[in-house]
N, C-alpha and C positions, 0 to 999 in steps of 0.2 A: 656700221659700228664706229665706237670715234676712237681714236689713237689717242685718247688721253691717259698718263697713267698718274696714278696717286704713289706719294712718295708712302715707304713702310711704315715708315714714323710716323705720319698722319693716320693710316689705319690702328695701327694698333695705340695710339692716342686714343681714337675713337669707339673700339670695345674696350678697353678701359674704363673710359668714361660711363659707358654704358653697363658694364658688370657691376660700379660703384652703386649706381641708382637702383640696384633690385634691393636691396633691403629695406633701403630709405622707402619703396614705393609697399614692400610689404609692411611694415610699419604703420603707414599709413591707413592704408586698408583695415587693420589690426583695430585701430583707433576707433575707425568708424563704427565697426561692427560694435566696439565694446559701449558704444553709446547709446546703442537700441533696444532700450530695458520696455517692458508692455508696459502700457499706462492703462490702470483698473478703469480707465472713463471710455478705454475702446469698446467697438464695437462688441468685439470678438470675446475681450474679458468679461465685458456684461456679461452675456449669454451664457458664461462658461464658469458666471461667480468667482473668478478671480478677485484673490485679497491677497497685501502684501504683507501681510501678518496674522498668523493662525487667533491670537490673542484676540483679536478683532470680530472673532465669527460670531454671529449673532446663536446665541441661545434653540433658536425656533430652526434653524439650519438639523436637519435629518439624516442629510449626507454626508454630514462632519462625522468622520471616527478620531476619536481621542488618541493623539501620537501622529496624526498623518500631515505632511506636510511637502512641501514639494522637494526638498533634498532627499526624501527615501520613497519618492513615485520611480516608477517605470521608466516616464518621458527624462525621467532629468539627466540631464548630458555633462554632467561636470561632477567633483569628487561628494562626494555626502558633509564633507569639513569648508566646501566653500559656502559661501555666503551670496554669491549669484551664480547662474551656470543657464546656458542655452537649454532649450524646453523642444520636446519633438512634437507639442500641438501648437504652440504660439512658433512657427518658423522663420528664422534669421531673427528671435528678439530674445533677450535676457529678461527670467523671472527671479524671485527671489528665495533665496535658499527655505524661507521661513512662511511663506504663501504657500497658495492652499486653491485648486480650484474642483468643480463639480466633475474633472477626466479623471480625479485622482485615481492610480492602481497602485498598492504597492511593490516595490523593485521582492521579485523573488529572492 
């Protein structure tokens, strides 16, 4: 073992330091996440006809019910008044309150 000892001041300096950095480091994180909205040219939205506007839906679409949108589906994970919110088929990405895709269920 070594006989060295650290003055108290120095420790508790150093979780100080360290209790500072958790917000700042969740913050961060925060940010990133809010920057991963689907992009309709994915793969994944292809297949699944994701649009980010009901307005947009083509006529010849069958699966469209009039009123459905992805703020009053199932999957949607954020208040019915927001305007984007995380989705439980698209995981870790922001769709749009006003999109629309072929999983639609509506929230009972």
């Amino acid at each position: 073992m070594t006989d060295k000892q650290y003055p108290r001041r120095a420790i508790l300096k150093g979780a100080l330091s360290s209790l500072a950095a958790i917000p700042v480091v969740a913050l961060v994180g925060r940010a990133d996440a809010a920057a991963a909205k689907v992009d309709p040219a994915d793969a994944q939205a292809k297949a699944l006809g994701y649009i980010t506007d009901v307005a947009k839906i083509e006529a010849s679409n069958t699966l469209y019910k009039a009123g459905s949108k992805c703020s009053n589906c199932a999957q949607w994970q954020g208040k019915p008044t927001d305007a984007e919110a995380p989705c439980g088929i698209f995981a870790g990405k922001i769709v749009a309150g006003n999109g629309w895709c072929k999983v639609y269920s509506k929230k009972a």
